[in-house]
N, C-alpha and C positions, 0 to 999 in steps of 0.2 A: 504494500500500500504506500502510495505516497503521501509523503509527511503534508500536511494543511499548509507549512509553513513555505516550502516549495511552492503549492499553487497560488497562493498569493503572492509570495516572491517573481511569480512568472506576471501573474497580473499589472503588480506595479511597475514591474518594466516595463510593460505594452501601454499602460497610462504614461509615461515617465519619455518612451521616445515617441510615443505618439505627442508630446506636447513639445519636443524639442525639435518633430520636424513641420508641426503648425509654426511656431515660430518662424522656422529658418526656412520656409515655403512664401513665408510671409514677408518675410525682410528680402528673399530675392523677386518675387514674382508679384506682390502686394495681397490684397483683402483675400479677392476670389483664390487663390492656391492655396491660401493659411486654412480658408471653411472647408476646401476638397480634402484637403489631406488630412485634416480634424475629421471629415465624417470619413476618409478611409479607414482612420485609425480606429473612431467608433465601431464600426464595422467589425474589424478583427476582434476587438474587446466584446464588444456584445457576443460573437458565436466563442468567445472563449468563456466566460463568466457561462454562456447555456451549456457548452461542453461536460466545464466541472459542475455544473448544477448536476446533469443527469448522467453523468459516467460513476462519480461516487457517490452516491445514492444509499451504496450498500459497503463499509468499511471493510467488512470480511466477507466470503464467503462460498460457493464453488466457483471453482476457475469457465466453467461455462457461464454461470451467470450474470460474473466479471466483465466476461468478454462481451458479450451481450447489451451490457451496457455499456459499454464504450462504441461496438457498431453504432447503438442508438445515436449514443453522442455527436459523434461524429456525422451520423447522420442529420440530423436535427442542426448541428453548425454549418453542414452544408446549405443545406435548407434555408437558413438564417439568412445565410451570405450572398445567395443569389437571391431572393426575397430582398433584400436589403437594396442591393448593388442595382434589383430593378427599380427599386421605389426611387433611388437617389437619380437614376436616369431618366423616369417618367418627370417627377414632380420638380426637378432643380435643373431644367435641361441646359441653361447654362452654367452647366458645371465642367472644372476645372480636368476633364479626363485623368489627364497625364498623372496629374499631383494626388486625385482621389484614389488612385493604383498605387505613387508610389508611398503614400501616406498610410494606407493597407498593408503593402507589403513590409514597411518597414516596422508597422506593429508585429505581424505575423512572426518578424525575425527574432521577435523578443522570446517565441520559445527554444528557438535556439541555443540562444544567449542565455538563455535558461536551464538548459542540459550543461554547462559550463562553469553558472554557479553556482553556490551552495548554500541554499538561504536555510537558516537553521531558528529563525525566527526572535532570533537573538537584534537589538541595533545597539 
C-alpha cells in the first residue's frame, strides 16, 4: 500500500508546478497562456485527486480486488480528462491550445517527479 503521505506529496507537486508554469506562461505569453495552462494543470489535478479517491478505496485487501480498483481509477481519470479537455474546447474556444497541453503535461510530470521523491510526511 502506498503510504497517504506519498499521494499527497505527489499532489502538491502537481499544484506546486502547475502554479509555477501559470506564472511563467504568463510572464512570457500574457493573460490568455497563464488561464490555459492553469486549467491544463487543473485538468491533471482533478483526474489525479479522482484516481486516488477511487483506486484506494480499500487499504488492504485481495490483490484482485486491488487491481480492480485501480483499472477503475484509471478509468474514471481517463474519463475525466477527455470530458474535461472537451468542455475546455467547447465552452473557452479561444483558448490558448499550445499552453492548455503544455500546462497539462507539465502537471502530469509531477508523478514522475514523484516516483523520485520520498515524501515521508515529515516538513
Amino acid at each position: 500500500m502506498v503510504a497517504q503521505a506519498q499521494i499527497k506529496g505527489v499532489i502538491c507537486l502537481k499544484v506546486g508546478i502547475t502554479l509555477v508554469v501559470m506564472l511563467l506562461s504568463f510572464l512570457l505569453s500574457g493573460r490568455s497562456a497563464g488561464i490555459a495552462s492553469g486549467l491544463g494543470g487543473a485538468i491533471a489535478l482533478a483526474g489525479s485527486l479522482l484516481y486516488a479517491r477511487v483506486a484506494y478505496q480499500l487499504a488492504y485487501g485481495p490483490p484482485a480486488a486491488l487491481i480492480r480498483l485501480h483499472y477503475a481509477a484509471e478509468g474514471a481519470k481517463m474519463a475525466l480528462t477527455f470530458v474535461a479537455f472537451a468542455a475546455v474546447f467547447v465552452f473557452y474556444r479561444q483558448v490558448a491550445w499550445m499552453w492548455l497541453f503544455i500546462g497539462y503535461i507539465a502537471a502530469t510530470s509531477a508523478y514522475w517527479f514523484g516516483l523520485l521523491i520520498q515524501f515521508n510526511g515529515k516538513k
